[in-house]
C-alpha positions as CSV (number, residue, x, y, z in Angstrom):
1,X,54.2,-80.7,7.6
2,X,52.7,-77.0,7.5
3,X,53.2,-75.1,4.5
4,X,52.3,-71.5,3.6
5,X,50.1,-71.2,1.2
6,X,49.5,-67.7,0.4
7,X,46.7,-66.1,-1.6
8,X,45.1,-69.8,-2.5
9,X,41.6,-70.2,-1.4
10,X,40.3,-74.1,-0.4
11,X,37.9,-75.0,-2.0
12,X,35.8,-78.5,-1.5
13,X,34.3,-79.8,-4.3
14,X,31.0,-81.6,-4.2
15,X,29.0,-83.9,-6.6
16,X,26.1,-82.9,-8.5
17,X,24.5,-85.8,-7.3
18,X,23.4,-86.3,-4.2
19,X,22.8,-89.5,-3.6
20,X,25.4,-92.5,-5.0
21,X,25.0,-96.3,-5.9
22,X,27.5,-98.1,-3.5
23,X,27.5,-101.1,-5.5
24,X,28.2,-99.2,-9.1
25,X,31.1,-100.8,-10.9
26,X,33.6,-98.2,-12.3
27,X,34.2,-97.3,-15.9
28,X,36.9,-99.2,-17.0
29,X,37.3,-97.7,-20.4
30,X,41.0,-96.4,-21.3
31,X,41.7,-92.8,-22.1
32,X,42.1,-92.0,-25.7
33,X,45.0,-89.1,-25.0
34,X,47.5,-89.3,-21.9
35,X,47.5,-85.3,-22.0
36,X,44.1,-85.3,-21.1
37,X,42.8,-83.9,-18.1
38,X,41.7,-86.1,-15.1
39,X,38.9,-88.6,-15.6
40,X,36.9,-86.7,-13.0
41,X,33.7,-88.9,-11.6
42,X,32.2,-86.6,-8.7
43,X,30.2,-89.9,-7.8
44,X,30.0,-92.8,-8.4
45,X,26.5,-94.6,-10.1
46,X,24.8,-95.8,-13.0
47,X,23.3,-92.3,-13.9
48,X,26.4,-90.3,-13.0
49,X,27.7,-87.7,-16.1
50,X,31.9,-88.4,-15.9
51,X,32.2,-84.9,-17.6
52,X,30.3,-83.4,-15.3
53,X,31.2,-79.8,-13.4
54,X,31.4,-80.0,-9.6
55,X,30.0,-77.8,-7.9
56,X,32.9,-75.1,-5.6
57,X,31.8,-74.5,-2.0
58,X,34.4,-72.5,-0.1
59,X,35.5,-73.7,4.0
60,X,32.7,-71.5,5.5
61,X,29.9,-71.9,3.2
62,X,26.4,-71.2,4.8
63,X,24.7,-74.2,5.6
64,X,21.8,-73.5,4.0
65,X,23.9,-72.0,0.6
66,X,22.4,-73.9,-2.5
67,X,25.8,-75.7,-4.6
68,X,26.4,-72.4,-7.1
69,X,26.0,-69.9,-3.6
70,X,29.7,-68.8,-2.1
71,X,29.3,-67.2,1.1
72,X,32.8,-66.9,3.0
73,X,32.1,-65.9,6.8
74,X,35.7,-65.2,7.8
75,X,39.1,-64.9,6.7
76,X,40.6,-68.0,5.2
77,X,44.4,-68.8,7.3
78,X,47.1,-69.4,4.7
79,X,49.2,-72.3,6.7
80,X,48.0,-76.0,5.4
81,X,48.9,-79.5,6.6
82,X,50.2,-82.3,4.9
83,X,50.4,-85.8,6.4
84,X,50.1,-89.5,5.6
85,X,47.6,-92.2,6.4
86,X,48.6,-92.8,9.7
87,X,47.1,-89.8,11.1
88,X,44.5,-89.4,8.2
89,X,40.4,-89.1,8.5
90,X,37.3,-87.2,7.9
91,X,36.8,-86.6,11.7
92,X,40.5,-84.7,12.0
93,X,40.5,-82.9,8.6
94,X,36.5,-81.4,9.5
95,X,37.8,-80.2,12.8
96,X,40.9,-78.8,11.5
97,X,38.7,-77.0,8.8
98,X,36.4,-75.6,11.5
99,X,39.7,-73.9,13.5
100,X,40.3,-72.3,10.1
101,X,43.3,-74.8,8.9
102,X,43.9,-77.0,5.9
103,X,44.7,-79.9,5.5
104,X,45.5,-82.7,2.8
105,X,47.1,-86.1,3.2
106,X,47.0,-90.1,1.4
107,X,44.5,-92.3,3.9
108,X,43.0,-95.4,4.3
109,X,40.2,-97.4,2.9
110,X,38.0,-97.6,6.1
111,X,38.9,-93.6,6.1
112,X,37.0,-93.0,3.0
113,X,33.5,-93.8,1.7
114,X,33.1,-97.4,1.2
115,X,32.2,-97.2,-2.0
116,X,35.7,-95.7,-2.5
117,X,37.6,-97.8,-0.5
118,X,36.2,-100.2,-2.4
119,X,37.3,-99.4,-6.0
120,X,41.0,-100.4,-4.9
121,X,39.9,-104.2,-5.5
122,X,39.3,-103.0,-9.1
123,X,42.5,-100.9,-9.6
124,X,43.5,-103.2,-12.6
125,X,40.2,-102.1,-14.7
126,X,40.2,-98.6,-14.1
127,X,42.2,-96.2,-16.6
128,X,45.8,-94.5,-15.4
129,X,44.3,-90.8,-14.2
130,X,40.9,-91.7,-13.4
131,X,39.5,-89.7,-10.5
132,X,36.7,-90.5,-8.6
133,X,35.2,-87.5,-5.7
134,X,33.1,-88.0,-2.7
135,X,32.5,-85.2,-0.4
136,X,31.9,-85.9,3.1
137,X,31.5,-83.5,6.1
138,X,33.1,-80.6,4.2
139,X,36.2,-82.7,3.6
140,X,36.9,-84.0,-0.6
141,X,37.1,-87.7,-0.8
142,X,39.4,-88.8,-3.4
143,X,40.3,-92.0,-5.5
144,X,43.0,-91.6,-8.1
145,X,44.5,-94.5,-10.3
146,X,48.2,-94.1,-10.6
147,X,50.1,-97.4,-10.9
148,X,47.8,-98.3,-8.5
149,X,44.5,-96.3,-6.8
150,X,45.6,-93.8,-4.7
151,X,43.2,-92.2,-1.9
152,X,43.3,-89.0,-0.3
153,X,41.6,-86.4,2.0
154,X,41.6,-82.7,1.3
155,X,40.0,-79.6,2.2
156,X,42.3,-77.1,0.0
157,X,41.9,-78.3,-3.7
158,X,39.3,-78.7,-6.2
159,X,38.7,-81.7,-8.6
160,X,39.7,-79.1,-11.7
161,X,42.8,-78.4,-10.6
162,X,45.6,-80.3,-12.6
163,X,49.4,-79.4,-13.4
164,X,51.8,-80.9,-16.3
165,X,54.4,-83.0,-14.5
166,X,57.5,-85.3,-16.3
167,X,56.5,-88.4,-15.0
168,X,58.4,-91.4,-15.2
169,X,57.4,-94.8,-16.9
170,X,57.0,-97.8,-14.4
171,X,58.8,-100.9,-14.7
172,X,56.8,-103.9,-16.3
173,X,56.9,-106.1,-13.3
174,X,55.2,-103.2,-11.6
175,X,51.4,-102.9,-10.2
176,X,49.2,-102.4,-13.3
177,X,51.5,-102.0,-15.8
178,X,49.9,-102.9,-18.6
179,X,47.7,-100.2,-18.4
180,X,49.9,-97.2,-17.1
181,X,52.9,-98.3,-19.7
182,X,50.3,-97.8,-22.6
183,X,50.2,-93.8,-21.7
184,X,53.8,-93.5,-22.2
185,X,53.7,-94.8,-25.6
186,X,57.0,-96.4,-25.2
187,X,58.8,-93.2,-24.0
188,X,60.8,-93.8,-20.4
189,X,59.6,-90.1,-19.4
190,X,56.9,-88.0,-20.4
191,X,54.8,-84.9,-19.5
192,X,51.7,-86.0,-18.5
193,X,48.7,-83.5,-16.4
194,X,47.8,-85.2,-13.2
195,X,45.7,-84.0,-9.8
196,X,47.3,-80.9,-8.2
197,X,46.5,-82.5,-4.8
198,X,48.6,-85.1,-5.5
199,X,51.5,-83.1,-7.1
200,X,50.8,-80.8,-3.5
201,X,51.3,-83.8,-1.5
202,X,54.3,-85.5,-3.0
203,X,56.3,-82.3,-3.1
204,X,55.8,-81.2,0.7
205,X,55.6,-84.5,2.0
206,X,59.0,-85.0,0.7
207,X,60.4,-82.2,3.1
208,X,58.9,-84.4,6.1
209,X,61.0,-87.3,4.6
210,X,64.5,-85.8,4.5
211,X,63.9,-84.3,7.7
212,X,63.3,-87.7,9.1
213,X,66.2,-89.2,7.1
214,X,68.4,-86.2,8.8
215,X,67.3,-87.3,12.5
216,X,67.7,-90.5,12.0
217,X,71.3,-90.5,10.9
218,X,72.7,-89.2,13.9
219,X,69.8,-89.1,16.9
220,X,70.1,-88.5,20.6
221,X,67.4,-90.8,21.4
222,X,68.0,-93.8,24.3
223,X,66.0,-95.9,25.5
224,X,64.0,-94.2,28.5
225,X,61.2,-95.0,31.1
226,X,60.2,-91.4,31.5
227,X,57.5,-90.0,29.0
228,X,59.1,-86.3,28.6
229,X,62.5,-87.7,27.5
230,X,61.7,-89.1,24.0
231,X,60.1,-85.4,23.6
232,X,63.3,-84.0,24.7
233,X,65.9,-85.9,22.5
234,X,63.4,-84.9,19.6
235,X,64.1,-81.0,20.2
236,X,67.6,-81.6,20.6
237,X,67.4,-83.7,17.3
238,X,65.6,-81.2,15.3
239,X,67.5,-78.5,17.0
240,X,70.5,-79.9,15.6
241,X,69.6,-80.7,12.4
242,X,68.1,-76.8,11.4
243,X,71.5,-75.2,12.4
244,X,73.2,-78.0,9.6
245,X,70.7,-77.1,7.7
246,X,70.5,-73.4,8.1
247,X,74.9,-73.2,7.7
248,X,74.5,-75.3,4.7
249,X,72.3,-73.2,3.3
250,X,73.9,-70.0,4.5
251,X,77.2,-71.1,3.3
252,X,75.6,-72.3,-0.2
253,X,74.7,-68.9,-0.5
254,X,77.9,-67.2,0.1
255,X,79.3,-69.2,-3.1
256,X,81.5,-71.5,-1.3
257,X,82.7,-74.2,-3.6
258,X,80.4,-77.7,-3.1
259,X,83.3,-79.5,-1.8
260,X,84.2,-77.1,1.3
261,X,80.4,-77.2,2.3
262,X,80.2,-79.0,6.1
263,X,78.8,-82.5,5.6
264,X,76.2,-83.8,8.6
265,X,78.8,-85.9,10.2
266,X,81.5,-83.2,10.1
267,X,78.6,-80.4,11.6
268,X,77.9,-83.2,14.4
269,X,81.6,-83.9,15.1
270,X,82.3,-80.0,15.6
271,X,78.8,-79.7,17.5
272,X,79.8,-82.0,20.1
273,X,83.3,-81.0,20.3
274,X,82.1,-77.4,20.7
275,X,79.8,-78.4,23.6
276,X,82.1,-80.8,25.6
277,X,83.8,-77.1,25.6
278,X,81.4,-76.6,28.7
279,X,81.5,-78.9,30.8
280,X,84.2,-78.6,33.7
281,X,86.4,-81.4,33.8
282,X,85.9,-84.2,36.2
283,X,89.7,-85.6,36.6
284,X,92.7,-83.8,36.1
285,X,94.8,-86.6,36.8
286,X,94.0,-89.4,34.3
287,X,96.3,-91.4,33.0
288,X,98.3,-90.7,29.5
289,X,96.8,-93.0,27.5
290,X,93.6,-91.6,28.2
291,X,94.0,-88.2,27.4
292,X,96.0,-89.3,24.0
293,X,93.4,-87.9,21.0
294,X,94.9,-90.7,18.9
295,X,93.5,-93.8,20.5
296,X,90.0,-94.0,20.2
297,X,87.8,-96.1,22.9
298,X,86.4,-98.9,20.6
299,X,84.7,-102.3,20.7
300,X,87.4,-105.0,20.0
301,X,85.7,-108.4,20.2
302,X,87.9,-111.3,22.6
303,X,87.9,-115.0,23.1
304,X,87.0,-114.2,26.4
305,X,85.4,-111.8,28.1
306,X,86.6,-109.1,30.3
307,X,85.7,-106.1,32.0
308,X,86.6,-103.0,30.0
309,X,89.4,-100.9,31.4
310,X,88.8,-97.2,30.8
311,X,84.7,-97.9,32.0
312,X,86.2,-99.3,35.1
313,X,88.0,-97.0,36.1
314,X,85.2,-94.3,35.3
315,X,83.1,-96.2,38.0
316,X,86.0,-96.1,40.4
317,X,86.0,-100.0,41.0
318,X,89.6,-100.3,42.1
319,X,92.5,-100.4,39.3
320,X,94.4,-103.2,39.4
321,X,97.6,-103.9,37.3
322,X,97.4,-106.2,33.9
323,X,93.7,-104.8,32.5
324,X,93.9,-104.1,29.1
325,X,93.4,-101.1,27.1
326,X,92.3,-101.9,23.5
327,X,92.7,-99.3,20.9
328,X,92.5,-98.6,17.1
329,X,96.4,-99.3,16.6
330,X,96.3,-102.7,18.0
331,X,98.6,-101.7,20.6
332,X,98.2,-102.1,24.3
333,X,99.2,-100.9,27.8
334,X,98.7,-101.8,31.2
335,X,96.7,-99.6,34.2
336,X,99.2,-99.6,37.3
């Protein structure tokens, strides 16, 4: 998904340290205060200061900038990506920052430093809002502990960044309960500060999701041989689903009641009907039955089988008294 983001500045944040203990074993000691900030660990090893300040370097830092030098070399674009693991890693997001776009997205543990990926195995020891950083190539490394650790690529926040959100308290059956449920304090809801990149990616990835949800309800996709079509009946998906979306809006706007707002089906119903509007007609001289709009060509399963009438007679196989036409009434008649 590509959001605009105007007037924000990424930002990578990079550890103080540069050089980190793979095989340190995280702090496992609980927060005192759920409103707390962010544990934030910029890297991870024995000598490492939790509370320590990372250091701000913008996209196009000079290389040879020390960590408290800013040096911007051109105008940062205000459009941003948001995606999931799938298409997640360091490689994608550097080269994406170098054509002047960011980007953010969850990943995968062999998509992150090892010494990262690695701290999932330990998610049951590590407090609820722990954060650990890594930076790699330009692009911010992250580990965050939610019900369970979270990890992330970005190259358009900065570890300091936080924002108060009502979260919701997990179930006890849940992954690590008995350490997020503590922070609640026995409330089902409460205002807790968590990462902005996380509150970034759950509210824009969302808008991938319904869109998803939308094509998926009523698609135009077939099965096909032919590598173009699948991009095809994607355009004609999506092309379909903005005009619902864009009337739906529109008529939201206008102060129509919520009951006379089109629903998806009913826009889709119209849609087609509008467009079967262009096509010339084929036969003039079908049968009555055929052209009756109260009899619906349905699937009724038989004993046996047999050859479907109407799809027969489409093909011009030869109609021949005593087939069968099966509607929704139940009722009959024969093709002569």
């Amino acid at each position: 998904m590509v959001v605009n983001l105007v007037n924000r500045l990424p930002t990578v944040s990079t550890p103080n340290t540069p050089n980190a203990t793979p095989n340190a074993t995280p702090d496992a000691t609980p927060n005192t205060d759920p409103n707390i900030t962010p544990n934030i660990t910029p890297n991870i090893g024995p000598n490492i200061n939790p509370n320590t300040t990372p250091n701000i370097n913008p996209p196009n830092a000079t290389p040879n900038a020390t960590p408290n030098q800013i040096s911007i070399a051109q105008p940062v674009t205000s459009y941003s990506i948001y995606m999931d693991n799938y298409f997640t890693s360091v490689p994608l997001f550097k080269e994406l920052r170098q054509q002047g776009y960011g980007a953010c997205g969850t990943t995968r543990p062999n998509q992150v430093p090892a010494v990262l990926g690695e701290l999932r195995e330990h998610s049951n020891s590590i407090p609820w809002n722990t954060l650990h950083a890594i930076e790699k190539e330009n692009v911010l490394c992250l580990a965050w502990q939610d019900n369970n650790m979270v990890l992330a690529l970005t190259t358009i926040h900065s570890l300091d960044a936080v924002i108060e959100r009502t979260r919701k308290c997990p179930g006890e059956l849940s992954t690590n309960a008995n350490i997020v449920r503590k922070v609640f304090e026995g409330q089902p809801q409460k205002k807790l500060k968590i990462p902005l990149i996380i509150d970034d990616y759950n509210h824009n990835m969302n808008g991938v999701d319904l869109a998803n949800q939308y094509r998926a309800a009523y698609t135009s996709h077939r099965v096909t041989y032919r590598t173009w079509l699948p991009i095809l009946y994607w355009l004609i998906d999506s092309a379909a689903v903005n005009a619902y979306r864009l009337q739906y809006i529109y008529m939201k706007q206008q102060g129509i009641p919520a009951k006379d707002l089109p629903s998806h089906i009913s826009f889709h119903e119209k849609l087609y009907q509008q467009l079967f509007e262009f096509a010339p007609k084929i036969h003039d001289n079908l049968p009555i039955e055929r052209s009756n709009p109260d009899l619906n060509h349905q699937r009724i399963p038989l004993s046996k089988q047999r050859v479907c009438a109407w799809c027969q007679y489409k093909r011009k196989i030869g109609q021949q008294e005593g087939f069968i036409y099966y509607t929704n009434t139940n009722k009959y008649s024969k093709i002569h």
